[in-house]
Backbone of each chain as ProteinMPNN parsed JSONL, in Angstrom:
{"seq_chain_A": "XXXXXXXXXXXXXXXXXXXXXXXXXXXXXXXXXXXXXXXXXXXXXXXXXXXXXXXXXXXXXXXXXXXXXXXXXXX", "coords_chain_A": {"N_chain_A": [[11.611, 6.261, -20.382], [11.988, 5.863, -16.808], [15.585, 5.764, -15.579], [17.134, 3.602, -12.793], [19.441, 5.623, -11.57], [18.474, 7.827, -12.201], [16.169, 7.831, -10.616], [17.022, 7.57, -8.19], [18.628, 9.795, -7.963], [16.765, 11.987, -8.101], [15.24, 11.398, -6.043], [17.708, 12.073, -4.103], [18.338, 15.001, -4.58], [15.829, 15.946, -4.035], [15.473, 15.193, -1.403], [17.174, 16.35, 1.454], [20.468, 15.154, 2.315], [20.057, 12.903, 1.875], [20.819, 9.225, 1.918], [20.545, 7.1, -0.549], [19.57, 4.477, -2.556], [18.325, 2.573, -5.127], [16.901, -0.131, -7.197], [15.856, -1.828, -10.151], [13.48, -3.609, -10.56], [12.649, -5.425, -12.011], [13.815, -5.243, -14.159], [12.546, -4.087, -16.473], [12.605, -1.479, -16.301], [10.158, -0.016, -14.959], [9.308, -1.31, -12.18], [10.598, -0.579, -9.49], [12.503, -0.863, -6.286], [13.579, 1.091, -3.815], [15.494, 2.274, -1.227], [15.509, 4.612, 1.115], [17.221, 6.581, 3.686], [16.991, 9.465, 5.716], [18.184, 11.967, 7.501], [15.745, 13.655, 8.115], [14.052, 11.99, 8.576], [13.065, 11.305, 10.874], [11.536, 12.759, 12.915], [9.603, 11.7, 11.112], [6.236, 9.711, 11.029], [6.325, 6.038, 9.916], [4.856, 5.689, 7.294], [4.283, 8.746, 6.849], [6.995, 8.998, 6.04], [7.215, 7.392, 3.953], [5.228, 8.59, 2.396], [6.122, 10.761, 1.758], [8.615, 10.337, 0.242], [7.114, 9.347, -2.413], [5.842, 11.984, -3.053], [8.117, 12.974, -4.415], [7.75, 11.825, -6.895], [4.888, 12.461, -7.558], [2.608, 12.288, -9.978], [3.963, 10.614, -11.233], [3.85, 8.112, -9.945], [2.543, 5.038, -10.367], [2.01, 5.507, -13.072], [4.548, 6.228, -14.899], [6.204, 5.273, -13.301], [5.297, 2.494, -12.49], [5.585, 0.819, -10.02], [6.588, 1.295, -6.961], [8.36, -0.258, -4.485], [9.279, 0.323, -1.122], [11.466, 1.232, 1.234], [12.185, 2.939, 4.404], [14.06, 5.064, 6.827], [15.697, 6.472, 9.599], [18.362, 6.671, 10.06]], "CA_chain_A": [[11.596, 5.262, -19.305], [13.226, 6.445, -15.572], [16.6, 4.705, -14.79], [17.632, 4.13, -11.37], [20.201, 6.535, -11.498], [17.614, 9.18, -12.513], [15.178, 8.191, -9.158], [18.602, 7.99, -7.265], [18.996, 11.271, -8.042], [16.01, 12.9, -7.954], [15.263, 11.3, -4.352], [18.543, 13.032, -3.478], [18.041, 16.24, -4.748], [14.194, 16.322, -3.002], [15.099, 14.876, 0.256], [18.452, 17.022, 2.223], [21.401, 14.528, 2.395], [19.093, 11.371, 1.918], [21.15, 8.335, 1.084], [19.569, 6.557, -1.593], [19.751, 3.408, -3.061], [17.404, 2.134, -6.273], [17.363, -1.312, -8.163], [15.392, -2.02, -11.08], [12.702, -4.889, -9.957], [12.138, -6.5, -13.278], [14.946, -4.927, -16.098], [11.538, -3.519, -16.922], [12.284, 0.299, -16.005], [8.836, 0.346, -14.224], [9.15, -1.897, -11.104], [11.464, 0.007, -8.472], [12.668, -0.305, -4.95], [14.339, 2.531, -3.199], [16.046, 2.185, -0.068], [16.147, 5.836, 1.321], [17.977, 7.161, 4.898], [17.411, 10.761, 5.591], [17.302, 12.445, 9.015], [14.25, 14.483, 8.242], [12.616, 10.874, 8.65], [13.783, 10.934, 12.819], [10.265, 13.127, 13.002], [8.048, 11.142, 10.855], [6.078, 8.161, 10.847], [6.739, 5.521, 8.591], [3.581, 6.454, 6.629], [4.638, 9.929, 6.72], [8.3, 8.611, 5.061], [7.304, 6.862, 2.632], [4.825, 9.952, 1.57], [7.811, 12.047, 1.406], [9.47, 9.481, -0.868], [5.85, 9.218, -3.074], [5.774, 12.853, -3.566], [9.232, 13.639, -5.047], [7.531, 11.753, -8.0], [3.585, 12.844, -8.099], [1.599, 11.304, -10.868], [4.635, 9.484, -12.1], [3.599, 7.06, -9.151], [1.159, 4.422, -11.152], [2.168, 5.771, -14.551], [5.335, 5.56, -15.638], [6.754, 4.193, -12.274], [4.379, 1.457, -11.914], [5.536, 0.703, -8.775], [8.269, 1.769, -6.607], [8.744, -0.304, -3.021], [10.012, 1.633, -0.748], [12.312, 0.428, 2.613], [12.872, 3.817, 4.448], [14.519, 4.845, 7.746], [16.195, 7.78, 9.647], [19.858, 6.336, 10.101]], "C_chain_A": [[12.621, 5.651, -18.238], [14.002, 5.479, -15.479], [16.72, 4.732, -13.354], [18.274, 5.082, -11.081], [19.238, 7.562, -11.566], [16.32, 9.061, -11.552], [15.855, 8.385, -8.223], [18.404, 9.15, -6.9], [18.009, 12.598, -7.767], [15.354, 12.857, -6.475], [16.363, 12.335, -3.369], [18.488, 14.576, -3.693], [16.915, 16.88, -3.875], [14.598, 16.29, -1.593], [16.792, 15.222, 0.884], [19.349, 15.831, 2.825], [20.463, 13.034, 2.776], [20.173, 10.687, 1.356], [20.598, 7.209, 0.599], [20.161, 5.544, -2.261], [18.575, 2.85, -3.649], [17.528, 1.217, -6.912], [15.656, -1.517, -8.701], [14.708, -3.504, -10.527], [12.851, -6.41, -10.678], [13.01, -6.056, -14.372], [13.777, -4.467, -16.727], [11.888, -1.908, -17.021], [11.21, 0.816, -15.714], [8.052, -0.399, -12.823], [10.437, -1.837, -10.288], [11.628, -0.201, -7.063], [14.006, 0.298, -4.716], [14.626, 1.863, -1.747], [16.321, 3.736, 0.338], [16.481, 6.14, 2.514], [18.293, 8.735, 4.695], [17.213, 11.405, 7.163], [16.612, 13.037, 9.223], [13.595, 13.346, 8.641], [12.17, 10.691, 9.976], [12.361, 11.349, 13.065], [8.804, 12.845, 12.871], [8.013, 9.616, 11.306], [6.484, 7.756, 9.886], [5.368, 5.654, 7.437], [3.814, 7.741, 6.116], [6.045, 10.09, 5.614], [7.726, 8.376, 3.502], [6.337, 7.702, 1.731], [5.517, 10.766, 1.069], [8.375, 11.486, 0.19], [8.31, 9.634, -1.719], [6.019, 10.45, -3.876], [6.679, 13.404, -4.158], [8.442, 13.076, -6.347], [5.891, 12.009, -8.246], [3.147, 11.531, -8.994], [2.431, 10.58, -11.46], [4.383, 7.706, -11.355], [2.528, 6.332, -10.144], [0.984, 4.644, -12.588], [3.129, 5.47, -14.866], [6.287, 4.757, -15.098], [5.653, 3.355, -11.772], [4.376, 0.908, -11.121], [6.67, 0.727, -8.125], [7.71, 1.369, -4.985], [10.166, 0.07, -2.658], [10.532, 0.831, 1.287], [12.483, 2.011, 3.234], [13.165, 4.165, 6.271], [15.483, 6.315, 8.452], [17.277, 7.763, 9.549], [20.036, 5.256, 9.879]], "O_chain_A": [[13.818, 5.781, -18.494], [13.549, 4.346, -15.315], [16.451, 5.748, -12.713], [17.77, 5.699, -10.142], [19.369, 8.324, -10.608], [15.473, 9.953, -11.58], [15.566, 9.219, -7.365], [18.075, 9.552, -5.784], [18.292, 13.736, -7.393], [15.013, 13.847, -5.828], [16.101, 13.041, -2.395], [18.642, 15.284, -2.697], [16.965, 17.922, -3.221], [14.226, 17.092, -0.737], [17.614, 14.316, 0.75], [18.963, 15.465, 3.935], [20.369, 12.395, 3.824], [20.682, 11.214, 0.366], [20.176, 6.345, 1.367], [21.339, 5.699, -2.584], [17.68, 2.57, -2.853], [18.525, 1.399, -7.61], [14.623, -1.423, -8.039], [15.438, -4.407, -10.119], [13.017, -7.59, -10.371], [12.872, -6.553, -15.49], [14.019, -4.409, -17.933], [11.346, -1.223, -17.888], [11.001, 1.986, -16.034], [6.89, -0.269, -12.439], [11.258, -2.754, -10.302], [10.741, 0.379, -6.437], [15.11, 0.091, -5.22], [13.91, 0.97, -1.292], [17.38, 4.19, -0.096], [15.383, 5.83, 2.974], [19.18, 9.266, 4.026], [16.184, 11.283, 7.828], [16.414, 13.311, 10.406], [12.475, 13.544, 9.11], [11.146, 10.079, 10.278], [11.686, 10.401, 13.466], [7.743, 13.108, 13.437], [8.834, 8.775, 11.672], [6.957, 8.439, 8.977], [6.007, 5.671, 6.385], [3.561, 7.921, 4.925], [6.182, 10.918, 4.713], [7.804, 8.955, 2.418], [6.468, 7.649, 0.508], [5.437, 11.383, 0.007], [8.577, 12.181, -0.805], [8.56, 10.797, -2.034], [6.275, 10.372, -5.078], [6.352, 14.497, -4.621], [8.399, 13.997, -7.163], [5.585, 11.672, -9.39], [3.274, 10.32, -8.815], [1.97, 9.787, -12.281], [4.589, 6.604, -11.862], [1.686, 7.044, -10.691], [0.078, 4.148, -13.257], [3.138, 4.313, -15.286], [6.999, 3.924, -15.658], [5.153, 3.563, -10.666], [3.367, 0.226, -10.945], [7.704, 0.25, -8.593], [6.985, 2.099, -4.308], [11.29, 0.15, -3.154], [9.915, 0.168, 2.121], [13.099, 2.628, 2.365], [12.467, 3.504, 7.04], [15.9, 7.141, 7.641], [17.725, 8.74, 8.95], [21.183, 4.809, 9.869]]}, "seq_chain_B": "XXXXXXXXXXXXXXXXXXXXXXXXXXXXXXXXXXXXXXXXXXXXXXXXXXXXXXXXXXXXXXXXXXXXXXXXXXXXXXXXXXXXXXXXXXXXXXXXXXXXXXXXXXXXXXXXXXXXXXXXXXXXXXXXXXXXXX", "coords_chain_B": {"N_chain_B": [[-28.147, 17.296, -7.043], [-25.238, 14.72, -6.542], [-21.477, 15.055, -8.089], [-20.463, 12.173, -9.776], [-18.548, 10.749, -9.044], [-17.98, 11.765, -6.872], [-19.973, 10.272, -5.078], [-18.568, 7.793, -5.485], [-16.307, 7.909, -3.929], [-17.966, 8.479, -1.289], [-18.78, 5.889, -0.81], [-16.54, 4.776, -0.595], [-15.595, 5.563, 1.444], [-17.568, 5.055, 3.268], [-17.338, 2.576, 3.162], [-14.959, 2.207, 4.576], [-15.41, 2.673, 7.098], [-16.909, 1.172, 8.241], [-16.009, -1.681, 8.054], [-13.814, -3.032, 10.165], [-11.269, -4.241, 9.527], [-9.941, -3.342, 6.377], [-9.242, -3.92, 3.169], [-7.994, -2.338, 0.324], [-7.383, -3.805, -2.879], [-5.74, -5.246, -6.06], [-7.609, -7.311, -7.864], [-8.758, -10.05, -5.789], [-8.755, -11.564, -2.691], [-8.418, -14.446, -3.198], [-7.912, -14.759, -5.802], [-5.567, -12.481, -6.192], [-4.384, -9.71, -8.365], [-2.084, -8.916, -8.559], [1.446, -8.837, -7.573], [1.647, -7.43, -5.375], [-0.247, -6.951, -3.753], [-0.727, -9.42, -3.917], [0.909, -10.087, -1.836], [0.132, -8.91, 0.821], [-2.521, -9.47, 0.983], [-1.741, -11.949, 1.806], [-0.406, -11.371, 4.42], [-2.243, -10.744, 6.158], [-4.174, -13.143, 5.973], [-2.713, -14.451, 7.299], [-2.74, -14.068, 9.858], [-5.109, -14.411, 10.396], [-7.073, -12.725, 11.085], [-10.652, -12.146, 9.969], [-11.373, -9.911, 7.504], [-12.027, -7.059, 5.464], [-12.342, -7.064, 1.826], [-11.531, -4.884, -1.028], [-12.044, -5.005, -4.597], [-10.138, -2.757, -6.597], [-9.8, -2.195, -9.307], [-11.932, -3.215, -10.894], [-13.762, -0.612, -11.717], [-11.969, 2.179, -12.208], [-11.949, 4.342, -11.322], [-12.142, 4.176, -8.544], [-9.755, 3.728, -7.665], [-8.864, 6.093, -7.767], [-10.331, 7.667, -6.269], [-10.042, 6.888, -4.049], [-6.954, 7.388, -3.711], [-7.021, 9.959, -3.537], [-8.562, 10.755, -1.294], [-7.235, 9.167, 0.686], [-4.973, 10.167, 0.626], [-2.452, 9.069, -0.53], [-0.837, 6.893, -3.315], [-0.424, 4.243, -4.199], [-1.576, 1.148, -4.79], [-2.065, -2.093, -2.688], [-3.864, -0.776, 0.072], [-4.263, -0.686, 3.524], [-6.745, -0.782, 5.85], [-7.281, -0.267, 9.163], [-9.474, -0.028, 11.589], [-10.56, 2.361, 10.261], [-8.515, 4.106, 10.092], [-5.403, 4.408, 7.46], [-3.034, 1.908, 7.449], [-1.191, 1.247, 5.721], [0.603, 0.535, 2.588], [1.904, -2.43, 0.611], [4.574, -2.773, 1.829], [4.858, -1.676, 3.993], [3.298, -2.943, 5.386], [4.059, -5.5, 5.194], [6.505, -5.317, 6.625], [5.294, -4.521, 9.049], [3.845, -6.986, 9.841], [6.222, -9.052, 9.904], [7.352, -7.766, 11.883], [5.837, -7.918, 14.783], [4.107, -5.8, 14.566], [1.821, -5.127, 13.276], [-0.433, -7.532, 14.291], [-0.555, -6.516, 16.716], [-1.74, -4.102, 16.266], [-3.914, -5.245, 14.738], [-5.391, -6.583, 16.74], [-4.727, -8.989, 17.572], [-3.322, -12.227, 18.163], [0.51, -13.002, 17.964], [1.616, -14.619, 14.968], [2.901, -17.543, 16.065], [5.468, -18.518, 15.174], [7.685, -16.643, 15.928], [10.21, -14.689, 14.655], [8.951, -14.183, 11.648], [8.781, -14.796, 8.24], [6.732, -12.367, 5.748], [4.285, -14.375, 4.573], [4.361, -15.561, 1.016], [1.834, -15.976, -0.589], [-1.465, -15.536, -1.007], [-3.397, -17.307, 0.912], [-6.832, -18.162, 0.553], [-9.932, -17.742, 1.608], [-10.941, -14.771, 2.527], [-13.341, -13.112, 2.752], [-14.609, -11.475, -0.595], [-15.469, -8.337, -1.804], [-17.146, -5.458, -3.0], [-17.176, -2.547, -4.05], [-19.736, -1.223, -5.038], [-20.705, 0.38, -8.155], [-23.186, 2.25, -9.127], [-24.195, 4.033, -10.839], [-25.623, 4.864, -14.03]], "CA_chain_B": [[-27.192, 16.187, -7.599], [-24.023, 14.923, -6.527], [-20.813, 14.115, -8.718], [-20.25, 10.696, -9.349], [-16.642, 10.284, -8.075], [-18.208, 11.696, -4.789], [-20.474, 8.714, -4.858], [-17.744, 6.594, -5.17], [-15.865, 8.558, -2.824], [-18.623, 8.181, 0.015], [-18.882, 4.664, -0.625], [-15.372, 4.348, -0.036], [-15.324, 6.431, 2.923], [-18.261, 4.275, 4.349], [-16.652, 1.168, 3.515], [-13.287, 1.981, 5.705], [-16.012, 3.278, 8.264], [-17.977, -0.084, 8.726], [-15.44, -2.545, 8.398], [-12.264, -2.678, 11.096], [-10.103, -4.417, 8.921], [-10.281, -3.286, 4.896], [-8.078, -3.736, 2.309], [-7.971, -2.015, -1.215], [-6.261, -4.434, -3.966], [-6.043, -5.67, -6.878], [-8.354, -8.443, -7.817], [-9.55, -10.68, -4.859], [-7.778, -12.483, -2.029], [-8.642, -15.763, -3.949], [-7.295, -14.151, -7.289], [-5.08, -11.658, -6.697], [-3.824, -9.75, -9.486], [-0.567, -7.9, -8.512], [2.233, -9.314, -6.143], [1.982, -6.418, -3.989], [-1.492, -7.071, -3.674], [-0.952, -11.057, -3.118], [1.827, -10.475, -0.28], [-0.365, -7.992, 1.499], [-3.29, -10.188, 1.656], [-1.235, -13.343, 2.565], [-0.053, -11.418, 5.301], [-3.764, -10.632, 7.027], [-4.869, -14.325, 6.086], [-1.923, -15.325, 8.285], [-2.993, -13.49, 10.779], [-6.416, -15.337, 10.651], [-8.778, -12.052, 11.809], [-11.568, -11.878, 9.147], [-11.208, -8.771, 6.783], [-13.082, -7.496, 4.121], [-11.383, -6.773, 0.791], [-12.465, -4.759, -2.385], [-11.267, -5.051, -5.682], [-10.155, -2.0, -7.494], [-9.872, -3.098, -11.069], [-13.405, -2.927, -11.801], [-13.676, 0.682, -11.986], [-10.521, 3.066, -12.632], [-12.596, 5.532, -10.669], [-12.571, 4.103, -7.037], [-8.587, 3.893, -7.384], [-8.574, 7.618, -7.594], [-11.254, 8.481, -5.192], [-9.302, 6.026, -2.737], [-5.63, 8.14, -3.253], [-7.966, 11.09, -3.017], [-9.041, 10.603, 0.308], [-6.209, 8.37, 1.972], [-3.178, 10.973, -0.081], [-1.554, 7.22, -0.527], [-0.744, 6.432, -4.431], [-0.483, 3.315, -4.801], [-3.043, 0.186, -4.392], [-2.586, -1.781, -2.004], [-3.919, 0.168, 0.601], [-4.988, -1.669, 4.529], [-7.403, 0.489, 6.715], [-7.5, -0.515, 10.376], [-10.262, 0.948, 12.241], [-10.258, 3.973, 9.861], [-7.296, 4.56, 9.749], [-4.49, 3.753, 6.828], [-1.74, 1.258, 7.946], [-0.06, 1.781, 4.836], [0.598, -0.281, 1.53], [2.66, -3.877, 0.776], [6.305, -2.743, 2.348], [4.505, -1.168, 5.653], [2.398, -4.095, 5.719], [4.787, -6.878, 5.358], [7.342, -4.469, 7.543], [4.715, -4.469, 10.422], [3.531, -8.185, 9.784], [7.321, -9.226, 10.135], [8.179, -7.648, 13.547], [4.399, -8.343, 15.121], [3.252, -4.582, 15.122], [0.489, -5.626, 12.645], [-0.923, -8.173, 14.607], [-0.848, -5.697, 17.891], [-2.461, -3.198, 15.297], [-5.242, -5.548, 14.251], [-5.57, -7.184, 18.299], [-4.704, -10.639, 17.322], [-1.77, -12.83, 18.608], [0.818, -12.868, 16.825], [1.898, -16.332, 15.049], [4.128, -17.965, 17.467], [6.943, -19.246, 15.225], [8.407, -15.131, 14.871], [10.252, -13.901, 13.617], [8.576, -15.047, 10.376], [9.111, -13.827, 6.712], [5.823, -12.344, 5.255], [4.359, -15.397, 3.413], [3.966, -15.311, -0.224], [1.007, -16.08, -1.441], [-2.486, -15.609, -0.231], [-4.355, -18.403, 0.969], [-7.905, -18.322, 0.325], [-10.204, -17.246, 3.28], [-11.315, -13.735, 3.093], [-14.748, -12.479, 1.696], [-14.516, -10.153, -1.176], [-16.286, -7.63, -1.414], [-17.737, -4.57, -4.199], [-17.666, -1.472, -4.175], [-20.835, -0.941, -6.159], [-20.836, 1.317, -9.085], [-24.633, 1.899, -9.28], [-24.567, 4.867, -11.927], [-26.054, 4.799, -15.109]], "C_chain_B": [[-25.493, 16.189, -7.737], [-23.072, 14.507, -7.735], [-20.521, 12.937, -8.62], [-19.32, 10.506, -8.872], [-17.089, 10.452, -6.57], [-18.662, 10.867, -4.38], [-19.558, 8.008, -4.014], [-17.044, 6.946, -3.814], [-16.312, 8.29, -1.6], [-18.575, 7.33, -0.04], [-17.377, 4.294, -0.091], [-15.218, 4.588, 1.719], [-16.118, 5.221, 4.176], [-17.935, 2.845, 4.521], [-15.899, 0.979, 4.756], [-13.959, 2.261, 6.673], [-16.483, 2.318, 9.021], [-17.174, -0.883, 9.207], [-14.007, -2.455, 9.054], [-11.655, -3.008, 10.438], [-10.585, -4.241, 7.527], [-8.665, -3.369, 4.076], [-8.474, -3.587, 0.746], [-6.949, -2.738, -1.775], [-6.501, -4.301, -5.129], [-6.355, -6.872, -6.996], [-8.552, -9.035, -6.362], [-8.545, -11.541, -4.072], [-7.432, -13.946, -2.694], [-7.798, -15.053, -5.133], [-6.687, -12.741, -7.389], [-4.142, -11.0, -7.722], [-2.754, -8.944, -10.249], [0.565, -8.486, -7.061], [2.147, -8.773, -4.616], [0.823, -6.869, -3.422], [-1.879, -8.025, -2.738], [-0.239, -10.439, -1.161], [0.943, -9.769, 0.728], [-1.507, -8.556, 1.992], [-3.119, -11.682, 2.29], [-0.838, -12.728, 3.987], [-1.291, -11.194, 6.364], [-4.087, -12.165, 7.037], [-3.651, -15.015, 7.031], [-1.984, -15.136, 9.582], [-4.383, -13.722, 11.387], [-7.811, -14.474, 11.167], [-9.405, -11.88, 10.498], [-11.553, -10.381, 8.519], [-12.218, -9.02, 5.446], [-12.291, -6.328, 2.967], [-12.21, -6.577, -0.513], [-11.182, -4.374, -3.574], [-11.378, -3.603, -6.206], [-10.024, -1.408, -8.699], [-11.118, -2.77, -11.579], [-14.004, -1.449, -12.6], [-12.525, 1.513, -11.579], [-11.12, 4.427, -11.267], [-12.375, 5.097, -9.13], [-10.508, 3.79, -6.558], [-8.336, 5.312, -7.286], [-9.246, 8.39, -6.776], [-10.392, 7.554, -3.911], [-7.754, 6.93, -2.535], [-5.936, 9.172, -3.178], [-7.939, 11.339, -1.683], [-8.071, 9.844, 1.003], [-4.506, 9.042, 1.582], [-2.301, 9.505, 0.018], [-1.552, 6.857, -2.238], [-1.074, 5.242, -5.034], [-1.484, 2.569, -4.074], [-1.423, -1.216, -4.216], [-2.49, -0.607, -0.797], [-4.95, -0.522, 2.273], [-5.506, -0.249, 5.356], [-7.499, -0.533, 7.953], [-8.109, 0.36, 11.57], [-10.076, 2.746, 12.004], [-9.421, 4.414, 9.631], [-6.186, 3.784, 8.635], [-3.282, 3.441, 7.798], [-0.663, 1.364, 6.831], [-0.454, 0.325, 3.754], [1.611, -1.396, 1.685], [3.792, -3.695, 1.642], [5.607, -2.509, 3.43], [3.84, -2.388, 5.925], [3.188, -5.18, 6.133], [5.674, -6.423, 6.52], [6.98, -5.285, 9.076], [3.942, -6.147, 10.58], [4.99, -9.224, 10.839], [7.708, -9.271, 11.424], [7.035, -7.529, 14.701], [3.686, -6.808, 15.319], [1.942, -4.927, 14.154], [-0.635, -6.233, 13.464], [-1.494, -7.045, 15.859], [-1.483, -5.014, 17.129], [-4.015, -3.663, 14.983], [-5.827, -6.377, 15.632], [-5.792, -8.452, 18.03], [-3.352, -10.706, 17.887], [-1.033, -12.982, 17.189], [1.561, -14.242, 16.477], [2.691, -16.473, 15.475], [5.703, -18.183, 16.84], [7.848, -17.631, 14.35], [9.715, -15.182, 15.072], [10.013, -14.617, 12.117], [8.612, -14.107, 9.439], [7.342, -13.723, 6.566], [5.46, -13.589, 4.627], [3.628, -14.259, 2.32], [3.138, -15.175, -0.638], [-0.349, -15.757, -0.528], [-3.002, -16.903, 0.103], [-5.852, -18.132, 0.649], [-9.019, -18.219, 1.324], [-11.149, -16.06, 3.377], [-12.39, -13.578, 1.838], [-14.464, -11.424, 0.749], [-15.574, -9.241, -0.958], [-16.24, -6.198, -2.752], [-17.678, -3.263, -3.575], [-18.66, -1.172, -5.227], [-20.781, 0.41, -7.09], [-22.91, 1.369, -9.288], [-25.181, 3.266, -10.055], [-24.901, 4.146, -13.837], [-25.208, 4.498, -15.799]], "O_chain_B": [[-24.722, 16.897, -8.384], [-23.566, 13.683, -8.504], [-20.288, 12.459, -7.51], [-19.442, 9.787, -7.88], [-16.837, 9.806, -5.553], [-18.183, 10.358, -3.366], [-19.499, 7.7, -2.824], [-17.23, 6.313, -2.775], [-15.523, 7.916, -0.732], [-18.09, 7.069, 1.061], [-17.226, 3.504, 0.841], [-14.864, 3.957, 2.715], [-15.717, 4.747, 5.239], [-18.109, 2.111, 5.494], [-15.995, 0.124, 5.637], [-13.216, 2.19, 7.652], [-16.547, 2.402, 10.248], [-17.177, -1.116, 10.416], [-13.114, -1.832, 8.479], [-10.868, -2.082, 10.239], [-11.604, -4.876, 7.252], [-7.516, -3.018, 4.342], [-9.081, -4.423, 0.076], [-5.781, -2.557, -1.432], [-7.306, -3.458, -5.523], [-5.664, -7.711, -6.42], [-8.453, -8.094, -5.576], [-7.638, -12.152, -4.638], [-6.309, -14.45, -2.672], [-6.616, -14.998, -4.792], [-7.006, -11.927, -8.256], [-3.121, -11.626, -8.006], [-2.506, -8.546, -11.387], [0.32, -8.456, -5.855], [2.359, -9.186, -3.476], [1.029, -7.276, -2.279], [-2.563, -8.045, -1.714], [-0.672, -10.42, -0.008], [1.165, -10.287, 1.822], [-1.78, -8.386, 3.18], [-3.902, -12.358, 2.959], [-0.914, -13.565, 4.886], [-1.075, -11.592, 7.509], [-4.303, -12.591, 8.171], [-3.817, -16.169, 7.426], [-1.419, -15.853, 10.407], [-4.761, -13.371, 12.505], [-8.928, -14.882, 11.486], [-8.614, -11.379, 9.699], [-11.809, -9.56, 9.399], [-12.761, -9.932, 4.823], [-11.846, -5.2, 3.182], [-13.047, -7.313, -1.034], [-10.08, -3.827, -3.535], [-12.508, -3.124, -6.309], [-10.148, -0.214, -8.972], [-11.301, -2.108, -12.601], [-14.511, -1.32, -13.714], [-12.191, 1.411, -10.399], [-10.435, 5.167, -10.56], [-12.509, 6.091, -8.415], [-10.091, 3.683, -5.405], [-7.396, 5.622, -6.553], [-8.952, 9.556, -6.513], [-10.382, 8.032, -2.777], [-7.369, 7.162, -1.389], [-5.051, 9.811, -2.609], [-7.229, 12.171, -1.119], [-8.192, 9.974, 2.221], [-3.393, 8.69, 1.97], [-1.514, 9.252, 0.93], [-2.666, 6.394, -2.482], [-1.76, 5.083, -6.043], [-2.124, 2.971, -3.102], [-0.414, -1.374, -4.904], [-1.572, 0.194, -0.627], [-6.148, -0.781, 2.163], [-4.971, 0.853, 5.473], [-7.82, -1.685, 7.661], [-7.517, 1.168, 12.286], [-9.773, 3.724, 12.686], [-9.44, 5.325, 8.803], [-6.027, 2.58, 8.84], [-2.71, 4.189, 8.591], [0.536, 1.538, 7.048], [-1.305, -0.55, 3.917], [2.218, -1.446, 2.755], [3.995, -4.694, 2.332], [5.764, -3.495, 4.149], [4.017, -2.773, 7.08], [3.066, -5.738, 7.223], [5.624, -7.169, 7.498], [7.602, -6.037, 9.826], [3.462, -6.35, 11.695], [4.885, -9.811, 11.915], [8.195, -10.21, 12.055], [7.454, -6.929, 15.69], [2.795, -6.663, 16.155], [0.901, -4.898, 14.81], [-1.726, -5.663, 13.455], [-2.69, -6.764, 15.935], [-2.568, -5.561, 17.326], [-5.011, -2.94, 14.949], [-6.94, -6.859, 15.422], [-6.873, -9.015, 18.201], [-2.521, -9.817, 18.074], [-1.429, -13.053, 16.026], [2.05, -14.94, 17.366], [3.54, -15.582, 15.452], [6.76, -18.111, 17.467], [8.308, -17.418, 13.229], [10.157, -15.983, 15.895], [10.776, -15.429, 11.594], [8.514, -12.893, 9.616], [6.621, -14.6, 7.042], [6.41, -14.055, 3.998], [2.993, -13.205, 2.356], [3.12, -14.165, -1.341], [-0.202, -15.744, 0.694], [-2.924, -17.667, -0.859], [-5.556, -17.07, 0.1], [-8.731, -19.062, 2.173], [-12.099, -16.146, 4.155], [-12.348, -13.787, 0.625], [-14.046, -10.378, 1.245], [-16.432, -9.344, -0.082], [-15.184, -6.071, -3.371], [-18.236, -3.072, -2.494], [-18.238, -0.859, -6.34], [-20.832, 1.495, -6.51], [-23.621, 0.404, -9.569], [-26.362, 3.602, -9.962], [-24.416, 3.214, -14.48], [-25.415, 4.362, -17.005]]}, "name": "protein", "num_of_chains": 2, "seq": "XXXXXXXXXXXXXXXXXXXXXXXXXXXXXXXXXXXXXXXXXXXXXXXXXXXXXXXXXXXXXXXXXXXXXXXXXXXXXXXXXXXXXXXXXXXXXXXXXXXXXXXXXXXXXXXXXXXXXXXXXXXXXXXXXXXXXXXXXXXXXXXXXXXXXXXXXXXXXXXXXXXXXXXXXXXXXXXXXXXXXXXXXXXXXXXXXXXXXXXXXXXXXXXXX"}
């Protein structure tokens, strides 16, 4: 089961000086929101963001993160 | 003879093609059956333009031919003239600060800055994606 700390982290690692912020929805460990700030985002849409954020986790989206809202932003 | 997923696939495709406003959920504006789901269609029924909304529950298959074709994961999922607006956070986001409303060419409700509402109201036609294989 992912902790926050361990989407924290893996958001930061994927996305170049992203600051990241994750809380647990439900104490479940499968209902997530992320707060992420990276200045790669200055380029995209918000559509485009929150793809970026999506794909650091692939098929974990809908499986074992059953749902991860997502707030995201360039600064 | 095509694969069935493509089926579904085209049907999807022609859904988001026909109708200007669509929305992929779970269960039915009347009965929806995921929060994200509810807030997403409370925020169109507040917005009062007529949409047409299909459940993707019924078959496992038209959730995967839908993040197929729109690269978008999760359900929900709002199409506005073809195009994805995005899922519950972009939705409520753009509900919130009236780009939604400018998005779907409705006014936007007068008393804004307003919080997404909660719940759905009751209002919008569902609607099938037909499975019509064997």
């Amino acid at each position: 089961m992912p902790s926050p700390e361990q989407l924290k982290e893996r958001i930061e690692v994927a996305i170049p000086d992203a600051r990241v912020e994750v809380t647990d929805l439900t104490g479940g460990g499968d209902h997530f929101r992320a707060t992420v700030v990276a200045p790669e985002f200055a380029t995209m849409s918000r559509l485009q963001q929150h793809r970026r954020v999506y794909a650091v986790f692939g098929a974990e989206i809908g499986g074992a993160i059953h749902a991860l809202s997502l707030e995201t932003r360039a600064e | 003879m095509s694969e069935p997923t493509n089926e579904i696939r085209e049907a999807i495709a022609g859904a988001i093609g026909e109708h200007e406003v669509i929305l992929f959920m779970k269960g039915t504006p009347e009965r929806p059956m995921c929060g994200f789901s509810a807030r997403t269609a409370a925020a169109l029924e507040a917005l009062g333009k007529p949409y047409a909304a299909v459940d993707v529950l019924p078959d496992p298959r038209i959730r995967q031919e839908l993040s197929l074709l729109s690269d978008w994961p999760t359900i929900p999922q709002l199409f506005v003239k073809g195009e994805l607006v995005g899922g519950c956070d972009i939705v409520t986001e753009m509900y919130e600060s009236g780009e939604l409303a400018q998005v779907m060419g409705v006014e936007a409700p007068s008393e804004a800055p307003a919080e997404a509402p909660a719940a759905a109201e009751p209002g919008a036609p569902p609607m099938q994606i037909e499975n019509k294989l064997a």
